[in-house]
ROTIPA-115434 format. One line per 4 residues: number of its first residue (from 0); their letters; for each residue z, y, x of N, C-alpha, C, O. Coordinates in nm, 2 decimals. Atoms other than C-alpha are relative to their C-alpha. Layout:
N
NUM	A	Z Y X Z Y X Z Y X Z Y X | ... .
REM end
This chain:
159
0	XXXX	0.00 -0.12 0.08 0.00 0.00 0.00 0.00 0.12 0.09 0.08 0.14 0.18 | -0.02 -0.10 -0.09 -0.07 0.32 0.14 0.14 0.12 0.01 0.15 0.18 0.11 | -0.09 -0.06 0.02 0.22 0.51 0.04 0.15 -0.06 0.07 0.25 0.00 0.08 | -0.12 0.07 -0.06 0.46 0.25 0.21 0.00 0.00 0.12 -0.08 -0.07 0.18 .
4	XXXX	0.00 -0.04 -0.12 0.59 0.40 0.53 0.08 -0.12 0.09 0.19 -0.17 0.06 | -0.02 0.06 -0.09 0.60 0.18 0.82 0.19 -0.04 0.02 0.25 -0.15 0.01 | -0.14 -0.02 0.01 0.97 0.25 0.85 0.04 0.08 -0.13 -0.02 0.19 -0.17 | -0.11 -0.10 0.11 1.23 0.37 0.55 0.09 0.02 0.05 0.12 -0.08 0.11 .
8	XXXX	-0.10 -0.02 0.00 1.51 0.48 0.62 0.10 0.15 -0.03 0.05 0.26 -0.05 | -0.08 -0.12 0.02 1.81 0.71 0.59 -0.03 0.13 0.07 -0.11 0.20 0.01 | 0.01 -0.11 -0.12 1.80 0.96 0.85 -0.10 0.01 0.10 -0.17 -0.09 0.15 | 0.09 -0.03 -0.13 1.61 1.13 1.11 0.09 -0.09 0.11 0.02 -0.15 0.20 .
12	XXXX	-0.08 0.05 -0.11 1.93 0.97 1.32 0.01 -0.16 0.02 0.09 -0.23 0.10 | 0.01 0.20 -0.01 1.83 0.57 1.25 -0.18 -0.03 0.05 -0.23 -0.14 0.04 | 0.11 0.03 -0.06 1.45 0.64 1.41 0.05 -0.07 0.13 0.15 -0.06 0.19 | -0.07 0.09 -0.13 1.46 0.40 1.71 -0.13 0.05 0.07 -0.23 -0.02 0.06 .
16	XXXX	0.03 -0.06 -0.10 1.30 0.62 1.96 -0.05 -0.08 0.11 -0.16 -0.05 0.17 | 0.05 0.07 -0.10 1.30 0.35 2.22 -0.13 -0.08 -0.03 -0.22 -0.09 0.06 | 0.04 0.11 0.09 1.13 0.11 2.00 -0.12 0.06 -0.01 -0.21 0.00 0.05 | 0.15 -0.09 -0.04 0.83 0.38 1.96 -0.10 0.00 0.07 -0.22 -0.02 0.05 .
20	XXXX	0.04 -0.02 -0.14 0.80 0.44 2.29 -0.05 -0.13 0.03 -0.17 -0.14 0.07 | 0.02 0.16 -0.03 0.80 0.06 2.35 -0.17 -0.02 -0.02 -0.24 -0.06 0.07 | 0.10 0.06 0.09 0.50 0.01 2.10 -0.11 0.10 0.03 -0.22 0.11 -0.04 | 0.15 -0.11 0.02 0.26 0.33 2.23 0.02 0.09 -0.06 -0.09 0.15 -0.08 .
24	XXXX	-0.02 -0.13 0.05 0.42 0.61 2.07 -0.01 0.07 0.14 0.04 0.03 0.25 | -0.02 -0.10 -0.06 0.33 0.93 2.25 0.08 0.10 -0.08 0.20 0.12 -0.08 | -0.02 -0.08 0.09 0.32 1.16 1.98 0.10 0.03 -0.12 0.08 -0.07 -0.19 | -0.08 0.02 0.09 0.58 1.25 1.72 -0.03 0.16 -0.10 0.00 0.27 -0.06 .
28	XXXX	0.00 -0.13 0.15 0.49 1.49 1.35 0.10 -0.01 -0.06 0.12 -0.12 -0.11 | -0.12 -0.02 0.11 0.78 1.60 1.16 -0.06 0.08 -0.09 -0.17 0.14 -0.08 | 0.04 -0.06 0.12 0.73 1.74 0.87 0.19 0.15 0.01 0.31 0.15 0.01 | -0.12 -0.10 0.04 0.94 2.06 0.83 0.14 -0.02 -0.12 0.25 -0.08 -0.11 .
32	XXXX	-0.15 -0.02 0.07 1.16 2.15 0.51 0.08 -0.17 -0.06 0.01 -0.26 -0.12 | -0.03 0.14 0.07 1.39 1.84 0.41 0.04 -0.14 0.07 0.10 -0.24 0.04 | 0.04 0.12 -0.08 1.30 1.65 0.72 0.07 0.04 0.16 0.13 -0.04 0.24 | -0.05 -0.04 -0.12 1.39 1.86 1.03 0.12 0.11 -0.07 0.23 0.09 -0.01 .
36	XXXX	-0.09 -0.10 0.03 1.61 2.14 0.86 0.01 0.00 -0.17 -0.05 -0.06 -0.26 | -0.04 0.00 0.18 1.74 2.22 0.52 -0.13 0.11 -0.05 -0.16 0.21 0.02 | 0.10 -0.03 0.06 1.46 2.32 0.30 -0.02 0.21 0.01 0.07 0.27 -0.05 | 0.02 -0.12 0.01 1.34 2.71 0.34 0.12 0.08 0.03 0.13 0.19 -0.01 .
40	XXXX	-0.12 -0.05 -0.10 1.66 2.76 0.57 -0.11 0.09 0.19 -0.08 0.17 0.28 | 0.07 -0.05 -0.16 1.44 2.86 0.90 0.10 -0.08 0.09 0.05 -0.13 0.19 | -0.13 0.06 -0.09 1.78 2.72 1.07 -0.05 -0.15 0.01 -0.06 -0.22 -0.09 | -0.06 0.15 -0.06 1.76 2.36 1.26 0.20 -0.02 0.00 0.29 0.05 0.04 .
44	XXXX	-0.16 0.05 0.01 2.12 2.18 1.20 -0.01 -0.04 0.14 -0.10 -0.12 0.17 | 0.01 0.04 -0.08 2.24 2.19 1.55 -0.02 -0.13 0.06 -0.07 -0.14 0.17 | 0.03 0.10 -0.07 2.24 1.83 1.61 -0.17 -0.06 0.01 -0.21 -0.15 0.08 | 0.10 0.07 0.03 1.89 1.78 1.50 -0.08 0.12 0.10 -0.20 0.09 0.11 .
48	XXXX	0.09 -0.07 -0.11 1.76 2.08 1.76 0.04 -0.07 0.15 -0.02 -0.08 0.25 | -0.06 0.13 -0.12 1.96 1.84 2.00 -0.08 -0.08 0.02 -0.12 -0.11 0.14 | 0.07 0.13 -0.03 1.76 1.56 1.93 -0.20 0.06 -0.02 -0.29 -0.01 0.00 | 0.21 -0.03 -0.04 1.35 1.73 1.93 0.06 0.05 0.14 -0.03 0.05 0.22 .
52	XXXX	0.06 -0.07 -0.14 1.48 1.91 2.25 0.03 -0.15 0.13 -0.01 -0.16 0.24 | 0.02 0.14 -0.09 1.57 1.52 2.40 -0.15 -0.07 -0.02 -0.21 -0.12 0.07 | 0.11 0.06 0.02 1.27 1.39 2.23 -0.12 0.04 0.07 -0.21 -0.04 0.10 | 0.12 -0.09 -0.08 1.02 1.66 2.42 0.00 -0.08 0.13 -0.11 -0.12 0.17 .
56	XXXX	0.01 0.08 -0.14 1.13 1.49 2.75 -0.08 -0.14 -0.01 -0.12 -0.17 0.11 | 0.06 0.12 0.00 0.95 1.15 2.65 -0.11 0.02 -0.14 -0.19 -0.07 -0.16 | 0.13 0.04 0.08 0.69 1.22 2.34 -0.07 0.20 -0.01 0.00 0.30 0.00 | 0.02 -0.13 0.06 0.49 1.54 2.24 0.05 0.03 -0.15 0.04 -0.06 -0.24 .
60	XXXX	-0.02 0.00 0.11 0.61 1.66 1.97 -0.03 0.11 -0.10 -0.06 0.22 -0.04 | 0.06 -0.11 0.06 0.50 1.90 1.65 0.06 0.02 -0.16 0.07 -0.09 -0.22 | 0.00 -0.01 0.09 0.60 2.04 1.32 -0.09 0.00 -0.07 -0.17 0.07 0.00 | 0.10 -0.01 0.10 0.37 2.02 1.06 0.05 -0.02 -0.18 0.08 -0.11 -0.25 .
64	XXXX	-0.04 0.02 0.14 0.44 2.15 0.71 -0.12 0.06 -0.09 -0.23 0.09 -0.04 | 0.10 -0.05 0.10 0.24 2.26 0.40 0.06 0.13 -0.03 0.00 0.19 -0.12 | -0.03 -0.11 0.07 0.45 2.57 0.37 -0.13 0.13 0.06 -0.19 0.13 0.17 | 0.08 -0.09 0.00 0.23 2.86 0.35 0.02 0.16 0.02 -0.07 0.25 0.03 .
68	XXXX	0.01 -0.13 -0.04 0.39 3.14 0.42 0.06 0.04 0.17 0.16 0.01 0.23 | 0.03 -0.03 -0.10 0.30 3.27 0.73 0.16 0.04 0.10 0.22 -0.01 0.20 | -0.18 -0.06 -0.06 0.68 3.49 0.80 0.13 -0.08 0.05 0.23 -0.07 0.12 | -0.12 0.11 0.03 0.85 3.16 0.70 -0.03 -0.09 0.17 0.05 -0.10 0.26 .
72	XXXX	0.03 0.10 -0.13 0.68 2.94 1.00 -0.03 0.09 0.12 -0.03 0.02 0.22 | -0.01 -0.08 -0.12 0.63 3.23 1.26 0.20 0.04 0.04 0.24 0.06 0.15 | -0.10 0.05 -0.02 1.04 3.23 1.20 0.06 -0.13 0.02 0.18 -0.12 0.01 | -0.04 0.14 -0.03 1.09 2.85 1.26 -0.09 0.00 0.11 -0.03 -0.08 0.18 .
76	XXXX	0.07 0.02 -0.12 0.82 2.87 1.56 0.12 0.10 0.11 0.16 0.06 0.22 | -0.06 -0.05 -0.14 1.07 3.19 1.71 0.10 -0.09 0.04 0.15 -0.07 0.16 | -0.07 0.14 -0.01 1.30 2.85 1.70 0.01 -0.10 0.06 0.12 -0.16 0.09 | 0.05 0.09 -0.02 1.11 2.62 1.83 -0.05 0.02 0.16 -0.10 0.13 0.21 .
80	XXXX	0.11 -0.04 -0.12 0.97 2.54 2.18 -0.10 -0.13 0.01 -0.11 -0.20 0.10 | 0.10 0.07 0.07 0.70 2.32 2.01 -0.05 0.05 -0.08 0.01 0.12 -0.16 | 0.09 -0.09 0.11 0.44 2.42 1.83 0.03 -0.02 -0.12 0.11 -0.12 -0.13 | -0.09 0.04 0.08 0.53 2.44 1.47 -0.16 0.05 -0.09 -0.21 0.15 -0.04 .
84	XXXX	0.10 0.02 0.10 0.23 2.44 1.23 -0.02 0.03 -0.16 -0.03 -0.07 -0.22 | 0.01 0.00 0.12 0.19 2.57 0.87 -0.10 -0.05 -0.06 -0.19 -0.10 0.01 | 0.07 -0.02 0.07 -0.02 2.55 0.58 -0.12 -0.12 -0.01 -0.24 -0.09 -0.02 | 0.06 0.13 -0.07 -0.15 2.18 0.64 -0.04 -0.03 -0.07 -0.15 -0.07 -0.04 .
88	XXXX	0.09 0.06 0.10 -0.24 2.07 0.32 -0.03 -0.12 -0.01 -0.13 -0.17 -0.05 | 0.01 0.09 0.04 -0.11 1.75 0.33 0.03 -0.06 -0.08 0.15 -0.04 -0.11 | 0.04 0.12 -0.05 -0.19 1.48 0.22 -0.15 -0.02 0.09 -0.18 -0.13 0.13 | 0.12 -0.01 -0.05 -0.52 1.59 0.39 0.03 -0.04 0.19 0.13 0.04 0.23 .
92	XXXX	-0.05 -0.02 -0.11 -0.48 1.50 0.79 -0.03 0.08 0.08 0.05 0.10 0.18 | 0.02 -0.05 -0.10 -0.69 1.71 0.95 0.07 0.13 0.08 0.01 0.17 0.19 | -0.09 -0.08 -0.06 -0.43 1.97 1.05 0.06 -0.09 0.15 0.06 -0.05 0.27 | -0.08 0.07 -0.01 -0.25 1.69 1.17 -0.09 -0.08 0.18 -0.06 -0.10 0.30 .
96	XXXX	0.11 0.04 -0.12 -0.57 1.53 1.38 -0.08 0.07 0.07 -0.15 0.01 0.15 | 0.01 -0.17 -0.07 -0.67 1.90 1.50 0.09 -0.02 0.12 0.05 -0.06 0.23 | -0.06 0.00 -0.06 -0.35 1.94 1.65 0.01 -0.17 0.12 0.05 -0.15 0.24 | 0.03 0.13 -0.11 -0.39 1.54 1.84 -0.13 0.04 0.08 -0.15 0.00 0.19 .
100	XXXX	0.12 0.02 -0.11 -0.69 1.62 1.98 0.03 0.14 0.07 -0.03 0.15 0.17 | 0.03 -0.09 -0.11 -0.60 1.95 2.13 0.12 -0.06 0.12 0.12 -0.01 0.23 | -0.11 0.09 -0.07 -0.30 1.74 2.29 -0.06 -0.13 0.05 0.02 -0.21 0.08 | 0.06 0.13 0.00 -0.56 1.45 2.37 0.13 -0.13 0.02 0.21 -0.19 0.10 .
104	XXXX	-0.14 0.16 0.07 -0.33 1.18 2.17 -0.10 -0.04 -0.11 -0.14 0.04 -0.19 | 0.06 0.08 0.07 -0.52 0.91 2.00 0.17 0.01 -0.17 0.29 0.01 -0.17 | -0.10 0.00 0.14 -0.38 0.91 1.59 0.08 -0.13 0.04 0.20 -0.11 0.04 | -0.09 0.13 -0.02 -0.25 0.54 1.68 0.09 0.01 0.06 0.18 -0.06 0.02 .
108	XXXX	-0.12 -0.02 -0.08 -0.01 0.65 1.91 0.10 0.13 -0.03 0.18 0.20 0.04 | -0.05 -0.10 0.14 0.09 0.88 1.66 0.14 -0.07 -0.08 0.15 -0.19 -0.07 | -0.10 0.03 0.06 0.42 0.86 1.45 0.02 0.13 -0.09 0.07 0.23 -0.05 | -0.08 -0.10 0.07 0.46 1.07 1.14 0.11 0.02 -0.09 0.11 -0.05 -0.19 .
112	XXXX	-0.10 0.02 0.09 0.77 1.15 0.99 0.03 0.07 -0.09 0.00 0.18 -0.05 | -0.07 -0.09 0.05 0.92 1.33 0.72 0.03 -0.10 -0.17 0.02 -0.22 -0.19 | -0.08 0.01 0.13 1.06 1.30 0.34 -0.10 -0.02 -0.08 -0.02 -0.03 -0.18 | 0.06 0.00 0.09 0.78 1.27 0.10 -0.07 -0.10 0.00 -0.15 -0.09 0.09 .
116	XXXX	0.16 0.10 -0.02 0.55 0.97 0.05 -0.10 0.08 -0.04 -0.20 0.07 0.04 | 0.13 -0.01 0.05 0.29 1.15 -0.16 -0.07 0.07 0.11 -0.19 0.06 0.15 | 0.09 -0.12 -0.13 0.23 1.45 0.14 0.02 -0.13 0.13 -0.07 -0.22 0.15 | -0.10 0.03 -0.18 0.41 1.29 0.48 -0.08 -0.09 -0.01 -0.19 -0.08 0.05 .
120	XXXX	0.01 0.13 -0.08 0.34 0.95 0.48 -0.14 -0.04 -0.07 -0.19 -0.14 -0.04 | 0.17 0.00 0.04 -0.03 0.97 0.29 -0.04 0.04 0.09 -0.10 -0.05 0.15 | 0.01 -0.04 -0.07 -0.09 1.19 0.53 0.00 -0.09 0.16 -0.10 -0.10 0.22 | -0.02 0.06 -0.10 0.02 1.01 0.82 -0.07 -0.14 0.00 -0.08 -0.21 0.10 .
124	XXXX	0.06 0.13 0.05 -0.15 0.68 0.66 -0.15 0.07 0.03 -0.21 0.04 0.13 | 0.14 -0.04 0.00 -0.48 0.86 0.61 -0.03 0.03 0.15 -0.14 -0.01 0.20 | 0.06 -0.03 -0.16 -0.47 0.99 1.02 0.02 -0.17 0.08 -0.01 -0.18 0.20 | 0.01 0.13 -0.11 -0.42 0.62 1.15 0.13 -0.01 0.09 0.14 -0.06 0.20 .
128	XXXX	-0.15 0.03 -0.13 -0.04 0.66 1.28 0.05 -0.05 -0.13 0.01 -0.05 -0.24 | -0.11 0.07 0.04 0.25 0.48 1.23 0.10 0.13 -0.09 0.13 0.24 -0.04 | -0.10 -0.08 0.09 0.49 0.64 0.91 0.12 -0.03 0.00 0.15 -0.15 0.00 | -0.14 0.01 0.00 0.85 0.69 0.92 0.04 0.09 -0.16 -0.03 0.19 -0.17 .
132	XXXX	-0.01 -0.02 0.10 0.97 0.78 0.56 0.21 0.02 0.03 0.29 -0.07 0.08 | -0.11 -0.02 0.00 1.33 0.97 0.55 0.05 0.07 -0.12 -0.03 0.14 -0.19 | -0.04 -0.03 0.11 1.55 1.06 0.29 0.04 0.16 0.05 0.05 0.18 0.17 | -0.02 -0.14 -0.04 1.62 1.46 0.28 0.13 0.04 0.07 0.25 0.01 0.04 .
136	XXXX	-0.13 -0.06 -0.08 1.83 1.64 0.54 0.09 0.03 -0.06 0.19 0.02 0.01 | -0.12 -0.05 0.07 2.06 1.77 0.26 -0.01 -0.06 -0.14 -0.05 0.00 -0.23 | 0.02 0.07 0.11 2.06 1.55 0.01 0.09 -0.05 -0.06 0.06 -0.11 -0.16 | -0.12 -0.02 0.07 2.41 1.53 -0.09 0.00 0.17 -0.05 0.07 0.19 -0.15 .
140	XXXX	0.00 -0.13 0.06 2.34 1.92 -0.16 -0.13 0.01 -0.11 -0.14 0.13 -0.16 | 0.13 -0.02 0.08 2.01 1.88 -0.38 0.07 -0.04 -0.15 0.15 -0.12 -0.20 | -0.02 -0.03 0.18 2.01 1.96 -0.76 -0.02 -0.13 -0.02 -0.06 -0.20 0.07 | 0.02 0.10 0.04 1.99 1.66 -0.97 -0.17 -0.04 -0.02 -0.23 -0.14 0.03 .
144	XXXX	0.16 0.02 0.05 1.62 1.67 -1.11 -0.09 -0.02 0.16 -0.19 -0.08 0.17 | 0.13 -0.01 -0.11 1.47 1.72 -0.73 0.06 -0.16 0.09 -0.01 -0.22 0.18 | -0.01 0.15 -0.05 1.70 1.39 -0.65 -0.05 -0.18 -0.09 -0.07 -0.29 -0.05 | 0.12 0.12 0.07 1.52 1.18 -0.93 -0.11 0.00 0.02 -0.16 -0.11 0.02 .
148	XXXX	0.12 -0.01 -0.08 1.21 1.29 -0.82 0.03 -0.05 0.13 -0.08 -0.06 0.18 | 0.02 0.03 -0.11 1.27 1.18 -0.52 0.02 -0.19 0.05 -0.05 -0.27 0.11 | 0.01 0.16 0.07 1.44 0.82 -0.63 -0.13 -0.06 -0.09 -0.16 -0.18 -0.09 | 0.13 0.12 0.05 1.09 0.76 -0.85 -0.08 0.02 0.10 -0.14 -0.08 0.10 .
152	XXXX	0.04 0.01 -0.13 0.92 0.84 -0.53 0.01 -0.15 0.09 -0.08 -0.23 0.12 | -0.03 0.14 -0.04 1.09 0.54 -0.38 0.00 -0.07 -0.05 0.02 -0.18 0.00 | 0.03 0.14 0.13 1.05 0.33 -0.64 -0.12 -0.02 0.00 -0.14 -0.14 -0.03 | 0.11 0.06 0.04 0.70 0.34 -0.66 -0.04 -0.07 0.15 -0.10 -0.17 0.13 .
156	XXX	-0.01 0.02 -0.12 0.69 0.27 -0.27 0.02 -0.11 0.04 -0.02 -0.16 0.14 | -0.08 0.12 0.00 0.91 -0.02 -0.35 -0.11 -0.16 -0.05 -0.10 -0.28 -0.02 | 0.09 0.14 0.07 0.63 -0.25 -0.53 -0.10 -0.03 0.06 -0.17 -0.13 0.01 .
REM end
């Protein structure tokens, strides 16, 4: 099924990094809000700027979100010392296989992660990498309705 990411799991903090690397991971896509930081916060949660600034030492690494406004991602890029990408338009990859080829990184050796099957991990299915599927960075803080949406998400994933 295309929607069913290679890996599920809880957290950004149960990716097995080595395990990646092991298998031909160069490359690593996060997906912005949800996935690296709390949704339309600009702020990374210090431990998780901890772990892309360990991660840089051993894979390239890139944000890539669909948000669109320009103010929003030129503040998460003054953030960042990785390029940080808006306006991606996924489920579509070519943002996604743009940015690999100016990095000459084959999509296979690709890993994309973030929170949404229909964008993230379509996305990351349609470019030819391996998908990691995480549940939202603050997701003991999320309203009710955007956490059922997010449970029939995983349910359809499930079959």
């Amino acid at each position: 099924m295309i929607l069913k990411p290679d890996y599920n799991l809880v957290s950004l903090f149960d990716i097995d990094f080595k395990e990646l690397k092991s298998i031909g991971i160069n490359a690593i896509l996060f997906d912005l809000d949800s996935t690296v930081m709390p949704s339309k916060s600009g702020e990374y949660p210090p431990q998780v700027f901890e772990l892309l600034k360990e991660l840089k030492q051993n894979f390239v690494i890139a944000v890539i979100s669909n948000n669109k406004r320009t103010d929003y991602i030129s503040k998460v890029q003054s953030r960042s010392d990785f390029p940080v990408i808006g306006n991606a338009n996924k489920p579509n990859p070519k943002i996604m296989r743009e940015f690999l080829k100016s990095v000459n990184i084959l999509p296979e050796n690709t890993v994309v992660v973030g929170d949404r099957p229909l964008t993230d991990v379509l996305a990351g299915k349609r470019l030819g990498a391996k998908t990691v599927l995480v549940d939202s960075i603050t997701r003991e803080k999320e309203n009710k309705p955007t956490r059922i949406v997010r449970w029939l998400e995983r349910l359809v994933i499930r079959k």
